[in-house]
C-alpha positions in Angstrom: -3.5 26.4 -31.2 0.0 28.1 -30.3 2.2 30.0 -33.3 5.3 30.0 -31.0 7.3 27.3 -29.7 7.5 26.2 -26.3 10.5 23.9 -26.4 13.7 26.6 -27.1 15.2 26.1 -30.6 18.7 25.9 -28.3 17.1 22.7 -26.6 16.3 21.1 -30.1 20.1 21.9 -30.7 21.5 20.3 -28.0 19.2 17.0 -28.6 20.0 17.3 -32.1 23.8 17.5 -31.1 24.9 19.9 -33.7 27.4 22.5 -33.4 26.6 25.7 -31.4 27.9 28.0 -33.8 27.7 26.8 -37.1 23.7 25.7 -36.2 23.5 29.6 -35.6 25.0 30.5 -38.8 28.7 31.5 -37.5 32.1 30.3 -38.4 35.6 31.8 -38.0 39.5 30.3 -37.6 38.4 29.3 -33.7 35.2 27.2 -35.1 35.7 26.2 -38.2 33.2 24.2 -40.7 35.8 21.4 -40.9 33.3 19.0 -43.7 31.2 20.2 -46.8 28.3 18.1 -45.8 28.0 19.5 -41.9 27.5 23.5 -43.4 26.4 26.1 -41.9 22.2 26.5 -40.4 20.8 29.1 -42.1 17.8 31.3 -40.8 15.4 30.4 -43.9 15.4 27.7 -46.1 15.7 30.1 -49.6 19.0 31.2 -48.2 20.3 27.5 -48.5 20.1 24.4 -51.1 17.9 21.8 -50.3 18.2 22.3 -46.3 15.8 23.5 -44.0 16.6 26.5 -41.8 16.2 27.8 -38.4 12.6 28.8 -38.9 11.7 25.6 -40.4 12.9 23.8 -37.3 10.7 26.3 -35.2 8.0 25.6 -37.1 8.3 21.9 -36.8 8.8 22.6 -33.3 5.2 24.1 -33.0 3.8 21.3 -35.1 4.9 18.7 -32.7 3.4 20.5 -29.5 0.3 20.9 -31.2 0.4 17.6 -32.5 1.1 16.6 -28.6 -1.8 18.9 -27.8 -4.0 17.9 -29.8 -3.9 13.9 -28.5 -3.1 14.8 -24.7 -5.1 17.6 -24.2 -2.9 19.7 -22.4 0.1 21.4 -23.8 3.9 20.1 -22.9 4.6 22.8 -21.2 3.8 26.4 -20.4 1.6 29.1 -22.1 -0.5 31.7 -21.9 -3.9 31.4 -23.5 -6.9 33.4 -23.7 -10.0 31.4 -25.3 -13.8 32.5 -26.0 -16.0 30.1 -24.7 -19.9 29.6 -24.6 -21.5 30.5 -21.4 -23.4 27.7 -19.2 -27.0 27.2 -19.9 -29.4 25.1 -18.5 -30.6 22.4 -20.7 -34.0 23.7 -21.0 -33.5 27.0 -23.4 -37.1 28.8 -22.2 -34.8 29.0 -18.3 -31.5 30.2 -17.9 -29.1 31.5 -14.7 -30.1 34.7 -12.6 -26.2 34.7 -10.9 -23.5 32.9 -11.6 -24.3 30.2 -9.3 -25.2 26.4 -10.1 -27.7 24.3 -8.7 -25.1 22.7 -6.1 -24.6 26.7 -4.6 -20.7 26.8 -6.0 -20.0 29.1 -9.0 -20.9 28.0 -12.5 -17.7 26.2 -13.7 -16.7 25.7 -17.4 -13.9 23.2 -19.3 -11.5 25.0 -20.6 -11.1 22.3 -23.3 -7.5 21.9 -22.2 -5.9 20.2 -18.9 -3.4 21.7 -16.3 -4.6 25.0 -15.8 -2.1 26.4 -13.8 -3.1 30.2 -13.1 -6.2 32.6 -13.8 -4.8 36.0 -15.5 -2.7 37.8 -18.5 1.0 37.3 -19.3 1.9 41.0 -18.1 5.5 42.3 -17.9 7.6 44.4 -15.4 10.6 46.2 -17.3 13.7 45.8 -14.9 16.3 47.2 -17.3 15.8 48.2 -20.7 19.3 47.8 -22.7 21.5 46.1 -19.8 25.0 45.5 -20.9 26.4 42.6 -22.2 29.9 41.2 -21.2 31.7 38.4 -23.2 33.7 35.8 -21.3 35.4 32.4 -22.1 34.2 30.0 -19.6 36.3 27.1 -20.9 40.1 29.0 -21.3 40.0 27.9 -25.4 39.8 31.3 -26.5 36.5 31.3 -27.7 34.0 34.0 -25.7 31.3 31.1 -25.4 28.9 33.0 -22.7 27.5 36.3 -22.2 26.5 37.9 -18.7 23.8 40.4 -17.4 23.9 41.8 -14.3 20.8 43.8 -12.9 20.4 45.6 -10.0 16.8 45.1 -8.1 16.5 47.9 -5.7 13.2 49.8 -5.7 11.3 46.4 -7.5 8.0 45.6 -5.4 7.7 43.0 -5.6 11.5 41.5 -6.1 10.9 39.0 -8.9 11.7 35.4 -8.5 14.2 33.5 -11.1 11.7 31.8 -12.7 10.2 34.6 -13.4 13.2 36.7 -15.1 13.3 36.9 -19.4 15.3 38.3 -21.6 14.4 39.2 -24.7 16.1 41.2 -27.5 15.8 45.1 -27.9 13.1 46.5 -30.4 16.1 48.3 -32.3 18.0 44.7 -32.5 15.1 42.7 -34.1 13.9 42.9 -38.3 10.5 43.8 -37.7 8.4 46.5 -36.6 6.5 44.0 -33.9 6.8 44.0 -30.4 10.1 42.6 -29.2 8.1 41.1 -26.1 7.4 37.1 -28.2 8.7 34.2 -27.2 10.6 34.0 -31.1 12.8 36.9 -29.7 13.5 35.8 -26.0 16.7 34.8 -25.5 16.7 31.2 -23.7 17.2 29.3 -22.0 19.5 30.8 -19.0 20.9 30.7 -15.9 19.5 32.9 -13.4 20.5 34.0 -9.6 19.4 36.2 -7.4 21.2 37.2 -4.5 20.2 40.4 -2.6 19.0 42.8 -4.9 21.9 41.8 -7.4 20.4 39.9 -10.7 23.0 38.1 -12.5 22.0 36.1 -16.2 24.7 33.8 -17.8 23.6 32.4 -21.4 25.5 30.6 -23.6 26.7 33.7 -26.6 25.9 32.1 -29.7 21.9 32.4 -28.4 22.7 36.5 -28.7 23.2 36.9 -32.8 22.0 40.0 -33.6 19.1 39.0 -35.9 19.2 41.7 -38.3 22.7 39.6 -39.4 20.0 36.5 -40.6 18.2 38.3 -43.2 18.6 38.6 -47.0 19.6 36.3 -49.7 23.3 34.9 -50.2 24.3 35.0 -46.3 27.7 34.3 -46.0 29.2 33.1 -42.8 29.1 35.2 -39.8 32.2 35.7 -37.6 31.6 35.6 -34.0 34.6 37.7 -32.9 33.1 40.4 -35.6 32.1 43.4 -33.4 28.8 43.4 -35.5 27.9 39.4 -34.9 26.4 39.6 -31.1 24.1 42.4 -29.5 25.3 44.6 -26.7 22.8 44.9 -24.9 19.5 43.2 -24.5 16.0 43.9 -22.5 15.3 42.2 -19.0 11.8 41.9 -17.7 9.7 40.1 -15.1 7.3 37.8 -16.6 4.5 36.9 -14.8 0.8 36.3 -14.4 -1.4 39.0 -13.7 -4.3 38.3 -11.7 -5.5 41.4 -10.7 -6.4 43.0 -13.8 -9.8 45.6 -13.2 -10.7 46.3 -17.1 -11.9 44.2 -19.8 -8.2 44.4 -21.4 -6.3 42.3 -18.3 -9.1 40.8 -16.3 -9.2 37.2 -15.5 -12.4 36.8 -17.0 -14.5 38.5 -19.3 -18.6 37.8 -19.8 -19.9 38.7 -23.1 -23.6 39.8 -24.0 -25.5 39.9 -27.4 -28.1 42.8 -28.0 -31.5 40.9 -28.2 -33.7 41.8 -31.0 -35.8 43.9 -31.7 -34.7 46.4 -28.8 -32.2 45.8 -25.3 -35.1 43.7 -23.8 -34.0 44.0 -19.9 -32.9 46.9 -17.9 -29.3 46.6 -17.6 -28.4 49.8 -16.3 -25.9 49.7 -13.3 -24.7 46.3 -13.9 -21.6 47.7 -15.3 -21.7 46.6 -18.8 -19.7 48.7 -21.5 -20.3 48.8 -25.3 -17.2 51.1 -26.5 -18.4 52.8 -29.5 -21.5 50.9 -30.2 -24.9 51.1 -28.9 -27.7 48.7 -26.9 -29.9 48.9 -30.6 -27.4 47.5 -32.7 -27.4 43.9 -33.5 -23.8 43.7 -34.2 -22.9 45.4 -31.0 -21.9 43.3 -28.0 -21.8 44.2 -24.1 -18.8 43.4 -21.4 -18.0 43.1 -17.7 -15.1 42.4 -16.4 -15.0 38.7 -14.2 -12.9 36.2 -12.0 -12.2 33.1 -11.9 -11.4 30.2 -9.8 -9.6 26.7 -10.3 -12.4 23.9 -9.5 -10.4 21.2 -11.0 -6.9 22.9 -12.7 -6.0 19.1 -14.2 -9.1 18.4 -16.0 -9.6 22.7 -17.1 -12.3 23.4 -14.6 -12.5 27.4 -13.9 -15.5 29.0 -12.4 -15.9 33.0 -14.0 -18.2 34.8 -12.1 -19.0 38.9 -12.7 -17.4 41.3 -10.4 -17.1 44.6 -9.6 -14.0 46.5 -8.3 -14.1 48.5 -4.5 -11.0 50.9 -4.9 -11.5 51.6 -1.6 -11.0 48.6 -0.5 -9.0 47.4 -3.2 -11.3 44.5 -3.6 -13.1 42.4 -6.0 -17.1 42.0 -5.4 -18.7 39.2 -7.1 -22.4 40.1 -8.4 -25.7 39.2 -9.9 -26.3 40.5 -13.2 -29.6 41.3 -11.6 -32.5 41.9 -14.3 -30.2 41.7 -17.2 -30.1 38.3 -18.7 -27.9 35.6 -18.8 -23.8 36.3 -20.4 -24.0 34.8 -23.9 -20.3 34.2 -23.8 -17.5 34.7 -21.5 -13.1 35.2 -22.3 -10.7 33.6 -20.2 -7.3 34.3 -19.8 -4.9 31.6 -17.9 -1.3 30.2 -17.9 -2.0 26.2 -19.0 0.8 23.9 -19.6 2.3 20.6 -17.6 5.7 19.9 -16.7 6.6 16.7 -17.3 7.4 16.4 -13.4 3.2 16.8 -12.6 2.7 14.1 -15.4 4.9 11.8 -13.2 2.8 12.3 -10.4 -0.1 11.4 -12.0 1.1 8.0 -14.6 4.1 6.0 -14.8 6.1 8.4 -17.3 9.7 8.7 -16.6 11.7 11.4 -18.7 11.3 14.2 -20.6 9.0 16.3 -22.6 12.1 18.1 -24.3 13.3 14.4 -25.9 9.9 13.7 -26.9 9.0 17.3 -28.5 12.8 17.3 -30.6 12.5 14.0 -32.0 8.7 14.2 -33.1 9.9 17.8 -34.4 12.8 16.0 -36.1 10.3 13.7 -37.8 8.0 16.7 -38.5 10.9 18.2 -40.8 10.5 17.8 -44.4 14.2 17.7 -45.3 17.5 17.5 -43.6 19.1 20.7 -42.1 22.6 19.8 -44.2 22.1 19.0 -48.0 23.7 15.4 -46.9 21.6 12.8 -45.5 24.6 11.3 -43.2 25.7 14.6 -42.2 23.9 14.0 -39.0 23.1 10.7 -37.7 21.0 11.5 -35.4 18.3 13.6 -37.7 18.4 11.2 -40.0 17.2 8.2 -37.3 14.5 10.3 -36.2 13.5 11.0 -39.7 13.5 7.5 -41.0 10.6 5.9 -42.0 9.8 2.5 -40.3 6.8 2.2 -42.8 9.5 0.7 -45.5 9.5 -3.2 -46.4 13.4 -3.5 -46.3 15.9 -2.4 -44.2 19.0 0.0 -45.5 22.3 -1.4 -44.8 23.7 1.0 -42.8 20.4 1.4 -41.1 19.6 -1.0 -38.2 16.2 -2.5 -39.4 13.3 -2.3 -36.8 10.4 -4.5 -36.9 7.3 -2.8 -35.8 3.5 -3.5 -35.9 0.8 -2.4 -38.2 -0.9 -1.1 -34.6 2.5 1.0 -33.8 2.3 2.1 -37.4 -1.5 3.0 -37.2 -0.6 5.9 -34.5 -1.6 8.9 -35.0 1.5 11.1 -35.9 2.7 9.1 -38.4 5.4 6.1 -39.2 8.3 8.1 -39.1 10.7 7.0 -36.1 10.4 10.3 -34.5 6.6 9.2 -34.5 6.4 6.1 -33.1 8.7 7.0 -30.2 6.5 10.2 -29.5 3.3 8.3 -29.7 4.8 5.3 -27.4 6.2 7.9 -24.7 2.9 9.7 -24.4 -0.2 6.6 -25.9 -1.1 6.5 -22.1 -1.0 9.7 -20.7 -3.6 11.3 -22.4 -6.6 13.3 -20.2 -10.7 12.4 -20.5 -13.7 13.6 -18.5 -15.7 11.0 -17.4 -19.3 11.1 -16.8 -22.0 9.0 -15.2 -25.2 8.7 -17.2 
């Protein structure tokens, strides 16, 4: 389950093929709305008539990935996850594990429940300029100030982050709620990043910088780009990464999980390291941790293998251990980065292409209106939105036959559907087993 979207909402955009400015809401002499059917986007759909808005589109954006999830079994793309899951047991309940070790002497692995587990650890974050100024340019000499720049010097960072690993997101001050600023709904993408020397530069397109306090309210008029007021002037710049050496039950890798057993703590579990916060070993409701790593067995099929450790900071090491006379975890958390790029996918079936055309047009099926009150306003919305489970044709509508089987997908009969479902029918992940 994900409640932000993976693909950006600029992506969807340029797949869509809408304008850049009036899809964010802005319009001036420079970039005009030049047709009363091809109006402005708006950021909710109250503030329109009979259009969605901006966070409608998200939303259908998340649909689709889970929808995409849901059948592959891996997500299109990258995110961070951290999931509960129930700790191995042998199949006879009167036995259970001393160690984390399985009867072939490697660790104890669990599924995941998802594919392409790509790293074990948190999404943590390394400010490298909070407020970095903004600077306005015209890239294409029409007088518009199209692209925004951010330049970030690097001296002192340990390590020196790489561009992949750079995102921008807007300032606390700059966003209409009292939530953190660091979510993926107020990261600015996507960009351009270089790095040469210590010398960060970020070039993004400007219209992706509206200062989002602008969106809100009812009644939103058009806003101006060239208005001093429309764009932010500075935004936040952070390493993003994967932590993996987390040494407390708040960033670890892995957490195991023990229940009290009734009537009283049966086992002497003292020195193994457990912690109950406020609660106590006698309470039924309370619940012990230890902090735990993790390995990737099999990272395409969501095979990890968590294990209890301790920390040496003298060493700076991590010690894997027995939970000795204590029993069995009950539980255990893991935290991961799980996603695949569509190049992996290649490497593995005969898919050519891209996740982003697949994820915008089963989002553009998803949508339960058009974005402009006219149907025709955008032909290419409308395409993905029609529905192929209709007996007759429309005449300015190209008529495609399909199948009951193509019909009988499981997304639904909308074009956007039916090219989603036959892009990805085949590249779907099982776990096989030999009885």
């Amino acid at each position: 389950m994900i409640t932000n979207n993976i693909l950006p909402l600029e992506t969807f955009r340029e797949i869509l093929g809408y304008h850049p400015y009036h899809f964010y809401g802005m319009s001036n002499s420079s970039v005009p709305v030049t047709s009363n059917c091809n109006a402005l986007v708006n950021q909710h759909a109250y503030q329109g008539t009979d259009a969605v808005g901006r966070e409608e589109i998200r939303r259908a954006i998340v649909r689709a990935e889970s929808m995409l999830f849901d059948y592959l079994g891996y997500h299109v793309g990258k995110v961070y996850k951290s999931k509960l899951l129930q700790y191995p047991r042998p199949y006879d309940n009167r036995m259970e594990y001393t160690q984390s070790i399985g009867g072939d002497g490697r660790w104890l692995s669990i599924n995941a429940g998802e594919g392409y587990i790509q790293e074990i650890g948190i999404e943590a974050f390394t400010e490298l300029e909070s407020g970095a100024n903004v600077t306005l340019s015209d890239s294409y000499g029409d007088g518009i100030t199209d692209t925004f720049t951010l330049t970030v010097n690097l001296t002192g960072q340990d390590p020196q982050p790489t561009a992949a690993e750079i995102a921008v997101y807007f300032r606390s001050a700059d966003i209409p709620t009292t939530e953190t600023n660091l979510q993926e709904k107020w990261r600015v993408k996507p960009l351009e990043v270089s790095i040469s020397g210590v010398t960060l530069t970020i070039t993004g397109r400007s219209w992706l910088i509206a200062n989002p306090t602008n969106y809100q309210g009812f009644n939103r008029s058009a806003i101006d780009p060239d208005d001093a007021t429309a764009l932010v002037g500075k935004l936040d710049v952070y390493r993003r990464y994967t932590k993996r050496d987390g040494i407390t039950t708040d960033d670890s890798q892995a957490v195991l999980v023990w229940e009290t057993s009734p009537p009283y703590w049966a086992l002497d579990c003292s020195g193994t390291g457990l912690s109950y916060g406020t609660e106590n070993a006698y309470d039924p409701a309370a619940v012990a941790y230890a902090i735990g790593r993790a390995g990737i067995r099999n990272g395409r099929l969501g095979e990890i293998a968590p294990a209890q450790v301790t920390y040496d900071s003298d060493t700076g090491e991590f010690v894997a251990r027995s939970w000795a006379s204590c029993r069995q975890p009950d539980r255990v958390i893991l935290r991961y980065l799980a996603g695949a790029d569509a190049d992996e996918v290649n490497s593995q079936y005969k898919f050519s292409g891209s996740w982003d055309q697949v994820v915008a047009r089963l989002a553009m099926a998803e949508l339960g209106r058009p974005i402009c009150a006219c149907d025709y306003a955008n032909r290419e919305l409308f395409h993905w939105q029609y529905d192929l489970s209709q007996t007759s044709g429309n005449n300015d509508i190209a008529f495609q036959a399909v199948s009951p089987e193509q019909l009988n997908n499981p997304f639904g009969t909308r074009r956007g559907h039916l090219y989603a479902w036959q892009r990805v029918r085949y590249l779907k992940t099982t776990i096989s087993s030999i009885i």
